[in-house]
N, CA, C and O atoms as a GROMACS GRO file, in nm:
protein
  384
    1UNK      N    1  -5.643 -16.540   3.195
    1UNK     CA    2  -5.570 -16.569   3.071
    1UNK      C    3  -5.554 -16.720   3.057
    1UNK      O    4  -5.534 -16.807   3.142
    2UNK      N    5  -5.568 -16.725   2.937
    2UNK     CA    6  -5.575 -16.886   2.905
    2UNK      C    7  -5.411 -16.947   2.883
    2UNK      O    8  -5.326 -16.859   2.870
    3UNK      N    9  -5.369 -17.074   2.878
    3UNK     CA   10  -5.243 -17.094   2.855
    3UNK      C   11  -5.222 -17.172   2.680
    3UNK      O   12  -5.312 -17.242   2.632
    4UNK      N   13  -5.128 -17.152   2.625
    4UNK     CA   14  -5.139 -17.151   2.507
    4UNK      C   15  -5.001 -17.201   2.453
    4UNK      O   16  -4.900 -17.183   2.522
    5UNK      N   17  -4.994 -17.268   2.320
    5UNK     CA   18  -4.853 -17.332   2.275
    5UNK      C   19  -4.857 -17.295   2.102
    5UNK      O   20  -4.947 -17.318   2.020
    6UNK      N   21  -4.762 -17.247   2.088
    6UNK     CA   22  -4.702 -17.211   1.926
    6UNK      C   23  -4.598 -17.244   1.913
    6UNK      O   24  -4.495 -17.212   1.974
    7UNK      N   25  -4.634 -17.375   1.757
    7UNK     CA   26  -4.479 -17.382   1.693
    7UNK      C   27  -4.512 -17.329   1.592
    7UNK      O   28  -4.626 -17.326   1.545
    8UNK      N   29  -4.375 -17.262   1.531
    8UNK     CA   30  -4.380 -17.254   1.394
    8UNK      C   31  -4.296 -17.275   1.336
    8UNK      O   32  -4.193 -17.302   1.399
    9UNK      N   33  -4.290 -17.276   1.168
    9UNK     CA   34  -4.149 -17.320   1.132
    9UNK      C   35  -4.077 -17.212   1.022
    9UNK      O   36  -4.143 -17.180   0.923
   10UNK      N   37  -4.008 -17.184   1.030
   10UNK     CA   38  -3.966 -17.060   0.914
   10UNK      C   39  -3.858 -17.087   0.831
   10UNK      O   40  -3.781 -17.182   0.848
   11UNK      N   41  -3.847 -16.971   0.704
   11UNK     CA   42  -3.768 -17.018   0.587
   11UNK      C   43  -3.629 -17.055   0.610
   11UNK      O   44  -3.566 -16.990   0.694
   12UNK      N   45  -3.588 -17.124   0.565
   12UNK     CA   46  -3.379 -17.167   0.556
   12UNK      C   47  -3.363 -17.092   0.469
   12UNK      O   48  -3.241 -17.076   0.468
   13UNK      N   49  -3.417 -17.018   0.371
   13UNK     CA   50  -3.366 -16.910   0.280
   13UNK      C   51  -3.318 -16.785   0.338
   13UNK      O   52  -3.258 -16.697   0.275
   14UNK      N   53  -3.353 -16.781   0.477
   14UNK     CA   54  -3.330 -16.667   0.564
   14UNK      C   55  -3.182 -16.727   0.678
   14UNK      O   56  -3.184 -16.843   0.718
   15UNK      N   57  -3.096 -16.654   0.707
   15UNK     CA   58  -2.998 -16.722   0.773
   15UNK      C   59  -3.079 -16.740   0.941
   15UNK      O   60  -3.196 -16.729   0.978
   16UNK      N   61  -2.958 -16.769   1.008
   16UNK     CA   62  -3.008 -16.835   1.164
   16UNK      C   63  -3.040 -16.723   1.204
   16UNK      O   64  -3.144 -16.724   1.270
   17UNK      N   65  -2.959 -16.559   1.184
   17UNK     CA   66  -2.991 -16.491   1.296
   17UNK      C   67  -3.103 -16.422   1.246
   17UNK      O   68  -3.162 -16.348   1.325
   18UNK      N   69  -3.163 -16.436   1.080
   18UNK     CA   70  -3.250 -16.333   1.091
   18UNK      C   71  -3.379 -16.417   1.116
   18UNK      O   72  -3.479 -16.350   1.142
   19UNK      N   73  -3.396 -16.588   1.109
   19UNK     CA   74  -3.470 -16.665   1.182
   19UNK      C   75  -3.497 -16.623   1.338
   19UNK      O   76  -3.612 -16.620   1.383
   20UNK      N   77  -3.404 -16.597   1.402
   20UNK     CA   78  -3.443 -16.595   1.554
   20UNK      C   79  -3.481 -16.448   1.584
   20UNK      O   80  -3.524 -16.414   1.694
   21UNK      N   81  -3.455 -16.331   1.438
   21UNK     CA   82  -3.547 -16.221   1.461
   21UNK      C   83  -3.705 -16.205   1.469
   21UNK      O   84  -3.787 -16.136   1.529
   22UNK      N   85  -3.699 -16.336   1.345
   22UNK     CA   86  -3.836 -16.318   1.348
   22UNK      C   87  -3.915 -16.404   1.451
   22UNK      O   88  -4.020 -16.363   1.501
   23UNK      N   89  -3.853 -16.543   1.484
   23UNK     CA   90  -3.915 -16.514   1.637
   23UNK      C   91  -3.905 -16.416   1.778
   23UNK      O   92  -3.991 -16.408   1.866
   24UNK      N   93  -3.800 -16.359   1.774
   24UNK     CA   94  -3.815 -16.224   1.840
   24UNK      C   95  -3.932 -16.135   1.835
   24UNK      O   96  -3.975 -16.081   1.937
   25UNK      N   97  -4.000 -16.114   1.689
   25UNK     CA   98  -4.065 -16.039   1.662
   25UNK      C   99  -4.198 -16.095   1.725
   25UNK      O  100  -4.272 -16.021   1.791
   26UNK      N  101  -4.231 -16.243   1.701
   26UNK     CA  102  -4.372 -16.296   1.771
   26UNK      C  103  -4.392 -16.259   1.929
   26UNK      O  104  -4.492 -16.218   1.988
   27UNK      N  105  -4.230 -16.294   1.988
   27UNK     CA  106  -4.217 -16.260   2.162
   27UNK      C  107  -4.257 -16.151   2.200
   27UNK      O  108  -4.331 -16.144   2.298
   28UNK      N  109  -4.221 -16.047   2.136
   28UNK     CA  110  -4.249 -15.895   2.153
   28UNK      C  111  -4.403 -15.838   2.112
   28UNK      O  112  -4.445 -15.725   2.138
   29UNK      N  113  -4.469 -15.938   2.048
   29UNK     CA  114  -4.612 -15.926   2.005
   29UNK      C  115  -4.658 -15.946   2.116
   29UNK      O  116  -4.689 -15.862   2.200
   30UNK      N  117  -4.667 -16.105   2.122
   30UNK     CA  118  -4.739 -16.174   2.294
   30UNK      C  119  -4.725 -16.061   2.407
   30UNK      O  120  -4.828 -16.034   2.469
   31UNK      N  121  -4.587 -15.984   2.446
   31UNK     CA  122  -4.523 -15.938   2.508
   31UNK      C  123  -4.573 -15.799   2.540
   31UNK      O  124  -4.564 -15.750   2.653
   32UNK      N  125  -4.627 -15.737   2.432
   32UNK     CA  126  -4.627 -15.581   2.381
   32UNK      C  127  -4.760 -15.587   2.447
   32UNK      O  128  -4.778 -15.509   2.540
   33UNK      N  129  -4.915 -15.718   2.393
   33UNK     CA  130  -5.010 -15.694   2.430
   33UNK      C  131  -5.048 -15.750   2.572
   33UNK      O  132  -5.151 -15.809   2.604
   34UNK      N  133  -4.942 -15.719   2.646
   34UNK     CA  134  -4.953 -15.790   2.815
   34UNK      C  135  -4.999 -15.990   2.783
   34UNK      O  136  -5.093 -16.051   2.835
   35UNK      N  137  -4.929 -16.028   2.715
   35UNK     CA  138  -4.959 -16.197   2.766
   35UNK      C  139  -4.801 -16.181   2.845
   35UNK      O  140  -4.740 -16.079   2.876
   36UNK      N  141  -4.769 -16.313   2.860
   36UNK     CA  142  -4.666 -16.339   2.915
   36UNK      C  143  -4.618 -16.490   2.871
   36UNK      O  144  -4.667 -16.601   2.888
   37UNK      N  145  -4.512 -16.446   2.814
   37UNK     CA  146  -4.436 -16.553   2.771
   37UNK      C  147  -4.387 -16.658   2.871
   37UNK      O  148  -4.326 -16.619   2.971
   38UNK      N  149  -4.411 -16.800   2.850
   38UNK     CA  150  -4.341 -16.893   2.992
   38UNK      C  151  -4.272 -16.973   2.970
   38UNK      O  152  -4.241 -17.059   3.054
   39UNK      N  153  -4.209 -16.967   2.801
   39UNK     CA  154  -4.114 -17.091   2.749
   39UNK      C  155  -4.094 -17.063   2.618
   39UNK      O  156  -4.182 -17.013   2.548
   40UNK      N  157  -3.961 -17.098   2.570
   40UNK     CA  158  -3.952 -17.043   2.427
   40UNK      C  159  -3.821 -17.158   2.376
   40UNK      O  160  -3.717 -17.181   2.438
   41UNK      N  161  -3.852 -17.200   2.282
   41UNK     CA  162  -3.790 -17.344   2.224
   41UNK      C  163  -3.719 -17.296   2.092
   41UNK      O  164  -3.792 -17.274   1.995
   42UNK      N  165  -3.558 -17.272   2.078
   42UNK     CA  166  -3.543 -17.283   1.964
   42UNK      C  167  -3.472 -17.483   1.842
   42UNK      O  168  -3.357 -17.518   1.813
   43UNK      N  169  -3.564 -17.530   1.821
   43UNK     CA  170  -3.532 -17.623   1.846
   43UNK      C  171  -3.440 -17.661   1.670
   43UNK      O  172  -3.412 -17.769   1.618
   44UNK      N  173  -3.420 -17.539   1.630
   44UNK     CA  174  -3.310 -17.551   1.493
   44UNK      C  175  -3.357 -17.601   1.371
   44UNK      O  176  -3.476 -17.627   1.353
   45UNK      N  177  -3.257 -17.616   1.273
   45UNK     CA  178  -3.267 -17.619   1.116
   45UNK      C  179  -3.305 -17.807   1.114
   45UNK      O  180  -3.210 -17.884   1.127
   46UNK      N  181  -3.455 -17.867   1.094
   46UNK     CA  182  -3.437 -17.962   1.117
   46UNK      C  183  -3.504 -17.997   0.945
   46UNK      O  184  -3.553 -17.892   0.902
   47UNK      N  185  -3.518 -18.118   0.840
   47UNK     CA  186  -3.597 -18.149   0.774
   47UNK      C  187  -3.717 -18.148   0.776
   47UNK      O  188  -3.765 -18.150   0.889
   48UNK      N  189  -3.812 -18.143   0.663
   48UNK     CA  190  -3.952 -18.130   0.689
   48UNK      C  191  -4.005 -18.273   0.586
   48UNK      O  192  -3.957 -18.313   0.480
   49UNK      N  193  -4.136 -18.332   0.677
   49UNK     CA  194  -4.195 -18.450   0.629
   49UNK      C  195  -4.182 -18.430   0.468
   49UNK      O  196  -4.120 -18.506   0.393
   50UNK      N  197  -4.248 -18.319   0.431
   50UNK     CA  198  -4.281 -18.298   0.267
   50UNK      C  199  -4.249 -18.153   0.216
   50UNK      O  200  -4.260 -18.069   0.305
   51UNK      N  201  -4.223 -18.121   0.132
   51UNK     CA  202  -4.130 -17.953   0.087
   51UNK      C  203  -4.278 -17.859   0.068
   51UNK      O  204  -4.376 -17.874  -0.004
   52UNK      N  205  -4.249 -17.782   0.147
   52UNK     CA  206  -4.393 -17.667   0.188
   52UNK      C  207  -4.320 -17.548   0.066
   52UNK      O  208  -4.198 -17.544   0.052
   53UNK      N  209  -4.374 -17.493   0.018
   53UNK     CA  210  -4.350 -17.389  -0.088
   53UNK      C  211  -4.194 -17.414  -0.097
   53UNK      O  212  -4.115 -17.380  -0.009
   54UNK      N  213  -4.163 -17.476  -0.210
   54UNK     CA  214  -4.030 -17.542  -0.214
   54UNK      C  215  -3.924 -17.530  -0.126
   54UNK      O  216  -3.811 -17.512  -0.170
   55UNK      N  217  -3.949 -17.540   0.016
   55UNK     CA  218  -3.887 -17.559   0.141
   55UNK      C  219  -3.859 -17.687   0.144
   55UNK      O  220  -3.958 -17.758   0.122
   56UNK      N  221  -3.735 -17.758   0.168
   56UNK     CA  222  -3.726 -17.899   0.209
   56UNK      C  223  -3.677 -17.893   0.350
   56UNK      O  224  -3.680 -17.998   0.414
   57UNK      N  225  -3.639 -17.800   0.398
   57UNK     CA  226  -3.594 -17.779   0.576
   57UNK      C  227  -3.624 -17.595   0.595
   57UNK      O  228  -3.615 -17.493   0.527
   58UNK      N  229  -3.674 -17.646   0.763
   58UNK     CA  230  -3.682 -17.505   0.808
   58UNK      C  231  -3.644 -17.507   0.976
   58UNK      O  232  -3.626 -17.605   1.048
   59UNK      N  233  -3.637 -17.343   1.013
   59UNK     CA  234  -3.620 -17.333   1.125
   59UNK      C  235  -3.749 -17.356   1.231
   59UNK      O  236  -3.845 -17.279   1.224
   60UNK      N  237  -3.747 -17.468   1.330
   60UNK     CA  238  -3.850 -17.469   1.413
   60UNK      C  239  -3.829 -17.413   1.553
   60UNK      O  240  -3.728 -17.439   1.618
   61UNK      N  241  -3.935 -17.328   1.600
   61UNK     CA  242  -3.984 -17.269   1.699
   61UNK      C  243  -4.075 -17.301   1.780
   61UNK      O  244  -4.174 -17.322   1.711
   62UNK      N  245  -4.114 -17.327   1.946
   62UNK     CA  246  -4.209 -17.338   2.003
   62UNK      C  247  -4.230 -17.236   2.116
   62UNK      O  248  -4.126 -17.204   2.175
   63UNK      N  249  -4.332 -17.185   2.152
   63UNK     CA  250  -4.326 -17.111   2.262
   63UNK      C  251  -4.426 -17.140   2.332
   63UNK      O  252  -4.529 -17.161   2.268
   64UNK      N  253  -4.433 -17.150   2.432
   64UNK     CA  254  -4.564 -17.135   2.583
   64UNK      C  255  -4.580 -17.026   2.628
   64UNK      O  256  -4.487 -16.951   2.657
   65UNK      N  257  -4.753 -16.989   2.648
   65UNK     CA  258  -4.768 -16.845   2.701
   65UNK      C  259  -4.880 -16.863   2.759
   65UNK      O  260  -4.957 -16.959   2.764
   66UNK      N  261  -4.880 -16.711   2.823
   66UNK     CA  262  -5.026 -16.696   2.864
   66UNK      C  263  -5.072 -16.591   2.828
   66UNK      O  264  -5.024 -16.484   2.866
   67UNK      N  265  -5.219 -16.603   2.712
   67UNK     CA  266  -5.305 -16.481   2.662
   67UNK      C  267  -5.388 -16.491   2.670
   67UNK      O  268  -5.431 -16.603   2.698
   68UNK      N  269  -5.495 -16.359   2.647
   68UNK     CA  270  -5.610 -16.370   2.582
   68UNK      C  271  -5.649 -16.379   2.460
   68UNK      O  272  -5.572 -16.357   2.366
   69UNK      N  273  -5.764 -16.411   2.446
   69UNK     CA  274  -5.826 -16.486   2.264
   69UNK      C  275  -5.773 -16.359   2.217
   69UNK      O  276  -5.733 -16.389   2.105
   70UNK      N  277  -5.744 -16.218   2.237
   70UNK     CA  278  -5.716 -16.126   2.129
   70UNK      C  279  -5.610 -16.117   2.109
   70UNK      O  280  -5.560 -16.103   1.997
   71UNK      N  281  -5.537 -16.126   2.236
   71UNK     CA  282  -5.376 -16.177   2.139
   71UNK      C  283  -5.346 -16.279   2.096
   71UNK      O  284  -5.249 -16.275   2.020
   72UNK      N  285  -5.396 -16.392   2.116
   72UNK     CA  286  -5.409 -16.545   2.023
   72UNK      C  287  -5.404 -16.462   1.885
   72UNK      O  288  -5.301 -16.444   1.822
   73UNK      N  289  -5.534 -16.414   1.847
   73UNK     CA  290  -5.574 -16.349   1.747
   73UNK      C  291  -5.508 -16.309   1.647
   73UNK      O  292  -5.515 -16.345   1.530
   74UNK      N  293  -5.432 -16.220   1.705
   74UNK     CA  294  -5.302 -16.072   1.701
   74UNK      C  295  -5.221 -16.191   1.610
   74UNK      O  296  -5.226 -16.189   1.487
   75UNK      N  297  -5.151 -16.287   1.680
   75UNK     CA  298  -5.013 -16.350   1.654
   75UNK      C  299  -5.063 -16.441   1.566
   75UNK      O  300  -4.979 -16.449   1.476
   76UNK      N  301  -5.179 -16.534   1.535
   76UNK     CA  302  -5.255 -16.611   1.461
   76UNK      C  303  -5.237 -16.522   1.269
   76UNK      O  304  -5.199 -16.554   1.156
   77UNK      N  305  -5.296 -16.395   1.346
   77UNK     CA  306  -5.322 -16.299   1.187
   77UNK      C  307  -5.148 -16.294   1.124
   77UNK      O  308  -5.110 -16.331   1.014
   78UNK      N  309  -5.071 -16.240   1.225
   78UNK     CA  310  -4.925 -16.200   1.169
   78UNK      C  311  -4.882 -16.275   1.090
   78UNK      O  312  -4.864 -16.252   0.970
   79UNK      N  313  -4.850 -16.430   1.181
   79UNK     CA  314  -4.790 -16.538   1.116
   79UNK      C  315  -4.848 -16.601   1.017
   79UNK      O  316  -4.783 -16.679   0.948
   80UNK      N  317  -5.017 -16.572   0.988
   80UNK     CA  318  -5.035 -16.554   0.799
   80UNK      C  319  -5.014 -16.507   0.741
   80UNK      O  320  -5.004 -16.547   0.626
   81UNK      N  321  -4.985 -16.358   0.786
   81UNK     CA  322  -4.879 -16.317   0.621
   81UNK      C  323  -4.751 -16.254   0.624
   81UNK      O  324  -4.679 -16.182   0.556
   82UNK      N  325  -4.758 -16.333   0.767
   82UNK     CA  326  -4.576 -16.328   0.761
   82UNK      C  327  -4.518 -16.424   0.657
   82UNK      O  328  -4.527 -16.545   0.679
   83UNK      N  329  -4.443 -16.366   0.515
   83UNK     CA  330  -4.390 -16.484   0.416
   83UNK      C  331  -4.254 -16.546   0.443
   83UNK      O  332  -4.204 -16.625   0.363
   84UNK      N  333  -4.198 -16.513   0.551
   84UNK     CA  334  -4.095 -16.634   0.626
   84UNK      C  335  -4.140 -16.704   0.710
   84UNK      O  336  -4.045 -16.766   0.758
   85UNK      N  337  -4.248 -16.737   0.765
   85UNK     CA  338  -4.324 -16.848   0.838
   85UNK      C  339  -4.386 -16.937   0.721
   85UNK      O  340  -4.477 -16.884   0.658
   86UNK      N  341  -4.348 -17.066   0.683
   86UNK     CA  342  -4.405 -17.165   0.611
   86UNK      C  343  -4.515 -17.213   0.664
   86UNK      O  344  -4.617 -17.212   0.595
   87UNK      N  345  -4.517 -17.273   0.813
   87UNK     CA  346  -4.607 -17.296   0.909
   87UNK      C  347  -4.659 -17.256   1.037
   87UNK      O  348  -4.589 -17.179   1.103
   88UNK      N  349  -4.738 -17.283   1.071
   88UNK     CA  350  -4.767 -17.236   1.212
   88UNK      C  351  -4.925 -17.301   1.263
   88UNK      O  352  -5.027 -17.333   1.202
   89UNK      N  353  -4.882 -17.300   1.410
   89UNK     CA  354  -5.012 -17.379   1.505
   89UNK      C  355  -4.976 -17.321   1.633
   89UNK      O  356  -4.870 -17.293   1.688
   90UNK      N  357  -5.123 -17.312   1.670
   90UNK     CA  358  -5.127 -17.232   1.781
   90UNK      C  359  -5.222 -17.334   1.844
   90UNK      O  360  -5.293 -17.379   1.754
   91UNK      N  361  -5.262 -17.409   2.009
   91UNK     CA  362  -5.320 -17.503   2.031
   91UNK      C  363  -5.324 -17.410   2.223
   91UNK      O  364  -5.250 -17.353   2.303
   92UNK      N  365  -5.458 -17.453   2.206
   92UNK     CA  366  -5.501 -17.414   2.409
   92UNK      C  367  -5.456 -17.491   2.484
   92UNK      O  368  -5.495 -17.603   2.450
   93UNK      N  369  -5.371 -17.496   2.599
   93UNK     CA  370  -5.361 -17.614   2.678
   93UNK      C  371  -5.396 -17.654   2.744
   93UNK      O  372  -5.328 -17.614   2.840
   94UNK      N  373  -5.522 -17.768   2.806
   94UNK     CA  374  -5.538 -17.773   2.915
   94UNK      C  375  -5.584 -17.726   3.052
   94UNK      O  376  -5.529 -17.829   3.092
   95UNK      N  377  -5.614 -17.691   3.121
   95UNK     CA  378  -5.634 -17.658   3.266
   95UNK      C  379  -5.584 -17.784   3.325
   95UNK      O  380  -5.600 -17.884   3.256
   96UNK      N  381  -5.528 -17.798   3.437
   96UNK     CA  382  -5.451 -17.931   3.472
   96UNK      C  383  -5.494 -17.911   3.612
   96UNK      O  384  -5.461 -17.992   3.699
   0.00000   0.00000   0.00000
């Protein structure tokens, strides 16, 4: 399994706790298809450079894991049409 990093950022139209559901919901994805989660960042309601679908602030998220390309995949597809995720990046890390 490869090691892997996702932030994303989600709507302020949604309050805090149903924000940290829906990163709940990504954990339990990674989780469900055997990766393993190794870090999870809630790093709060911060401003954004420029207003993403008339968003001027959102909730940001990061997590570290370890998957395979099909659950990369899996969580890549969701968080496109998930419509409370404004953004999202998913990046390989390294071998060190």
């Amino acid at each position: 399994m490869n090691k892997y990093e996702m932030m994303f950022i989600v709507k302020t139209t949604l309050d805090e706790e149903a924000a940290n559901k829906v990163s709940k919901a990504y954990e339990d994805i990674i989780s469900s298809m055997k990766g393993k989660l190794t870090d999870s960042k809630n790093l709060g309601n911060k401003k954004l450079a420029y207003p993403i679908k008339k968003e001027a602030t959102g909730y940001y998220y990061v997590f570290n894991f370890e998957a395979t390309p099909e659950i990369v995949a899996e969580v890549d597809r969701k968080a496109r049409i998930d419509e409370s995720v404004l953004r999202h990046m998913i990046i390989r890390l390294d071998e060190e």
